[in-house]
C-alpha positions in Angstrom: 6.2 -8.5 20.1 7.7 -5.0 20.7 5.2 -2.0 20.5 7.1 0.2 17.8 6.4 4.2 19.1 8.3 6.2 16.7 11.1 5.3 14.7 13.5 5.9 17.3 11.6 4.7 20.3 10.4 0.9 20.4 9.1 -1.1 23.8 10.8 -3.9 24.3 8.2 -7.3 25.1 10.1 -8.0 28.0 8.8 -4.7 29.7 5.3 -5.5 29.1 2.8 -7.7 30.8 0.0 -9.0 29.5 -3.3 -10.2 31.7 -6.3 -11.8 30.0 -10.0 -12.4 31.3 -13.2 -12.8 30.5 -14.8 -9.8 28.4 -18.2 -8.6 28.6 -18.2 -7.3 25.1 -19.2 -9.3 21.5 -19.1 -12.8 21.2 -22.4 -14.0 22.3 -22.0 -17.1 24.3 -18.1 -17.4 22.8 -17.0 -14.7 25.5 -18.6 -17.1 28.3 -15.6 -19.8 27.6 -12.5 -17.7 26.6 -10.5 -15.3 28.1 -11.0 -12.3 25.2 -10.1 -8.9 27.0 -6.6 -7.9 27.0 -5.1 -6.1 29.4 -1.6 -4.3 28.6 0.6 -2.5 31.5 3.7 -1.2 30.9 6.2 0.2 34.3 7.3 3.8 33.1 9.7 3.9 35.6 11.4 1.0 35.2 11.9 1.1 31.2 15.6 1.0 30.4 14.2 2.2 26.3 13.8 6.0 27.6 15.6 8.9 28.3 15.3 10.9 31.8 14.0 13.9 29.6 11.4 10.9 28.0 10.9 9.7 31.5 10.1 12.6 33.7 7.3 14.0 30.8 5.5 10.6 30.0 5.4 10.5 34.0 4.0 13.9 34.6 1.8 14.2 31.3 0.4 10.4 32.2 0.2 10.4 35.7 -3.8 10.7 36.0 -3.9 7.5 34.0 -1.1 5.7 36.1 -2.0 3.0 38.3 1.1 2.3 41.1 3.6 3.8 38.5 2.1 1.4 35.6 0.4 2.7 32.4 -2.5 -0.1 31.9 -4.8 -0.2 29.0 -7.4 -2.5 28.6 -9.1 -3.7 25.1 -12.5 -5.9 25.0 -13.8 -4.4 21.5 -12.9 -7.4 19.3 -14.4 -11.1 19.6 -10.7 -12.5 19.3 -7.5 -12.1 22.0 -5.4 -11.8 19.2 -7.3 -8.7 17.6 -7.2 -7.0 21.2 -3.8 -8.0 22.2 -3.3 -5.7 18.5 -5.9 -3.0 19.9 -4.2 -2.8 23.1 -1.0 -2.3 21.8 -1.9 0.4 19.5 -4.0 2.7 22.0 -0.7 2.1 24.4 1.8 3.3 21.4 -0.8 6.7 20.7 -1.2 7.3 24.4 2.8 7.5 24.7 2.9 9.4 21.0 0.4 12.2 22.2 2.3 12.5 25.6 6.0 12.6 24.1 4.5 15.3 21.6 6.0 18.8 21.8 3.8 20.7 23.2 1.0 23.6 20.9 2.2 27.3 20.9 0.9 28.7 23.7 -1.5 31.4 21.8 -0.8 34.9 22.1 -4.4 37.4 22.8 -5.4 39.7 20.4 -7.8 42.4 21.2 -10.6 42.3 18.2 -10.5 45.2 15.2 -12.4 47.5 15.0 -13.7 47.0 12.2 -15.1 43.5 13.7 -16.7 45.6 16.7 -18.6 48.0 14.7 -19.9 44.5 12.3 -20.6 42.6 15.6 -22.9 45.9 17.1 -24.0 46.5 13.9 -25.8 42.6 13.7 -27.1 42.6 17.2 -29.0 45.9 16.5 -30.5 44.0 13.5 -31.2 41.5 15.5 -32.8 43.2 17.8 -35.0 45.6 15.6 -36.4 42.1 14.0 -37.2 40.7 17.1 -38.6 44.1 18.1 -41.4 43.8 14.9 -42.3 40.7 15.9 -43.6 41.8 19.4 -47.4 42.6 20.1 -47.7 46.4 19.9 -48.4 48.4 23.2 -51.4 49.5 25.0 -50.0 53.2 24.1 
């Protein structure tokens, strides 16, 4: 089962491993007997699918969520191995998606109008003169 990222860029099964155990989530005394959670890894290093330019920014925007050079996610949501073998794969293919993503405009700092400062002034005086009425008056 090959995890399809874009329509250029597909995992190959051979480069995954799978691990199963025992979950801890639904399944009352069903998740007692059988080995529901799924746990996906995939070598980043060692995939022969990417490019060095591919590489070298999946490695450096994942590498807080690499474990010895692997990217491992685990599912336990679903009841059924076969729903989180489906889960894993799908939170593996948006994890690489949102890393190989170009990266946001880097925003560019505006000073604020004039027009804005005089509106912004102008509502904290308000503010302030209501606030000021509801205060007990002085021993003047």
């Amino acid at each position: 089962m090959d995890v399809q990222i874009t329509a250029t860029l597909a995992i190959p099964a051979a480069e995954l491993n799978w691990q199963f155990s025992r979950s801890s989530g639904p399944g009352g005394q069903h998740v007692n007997t059988t080995d529901s959670r799924v746990e996906l890894s995939w070598v980043i290093g060692a995939s022969r699918v990417l490019s060095d330019w591919q590489r070298q920014r999946l490695l450096s925007k994942l590498g807080s969520k690499l474990v010895a050079g692997a990217l491992v996610v685990t599912a336990a949501e679903e009841r059924s191995q076969w729903r989180n073998r489906q889960i894993a794969q799908e939170k593996l293919a948006h994890l690489i998606q949102r890393a190989l993503a170009p990266d946001a405009p880097v925003r560019k700092a505006t000073k604020p109008t004039r027009g804005s400062q005089r509106r912004r002034l102008s509502s904290k005086a308000n503010r302030s003169a209501t606030k000021a009425l509801r205060r007990k008056p002085g021993m003047e």
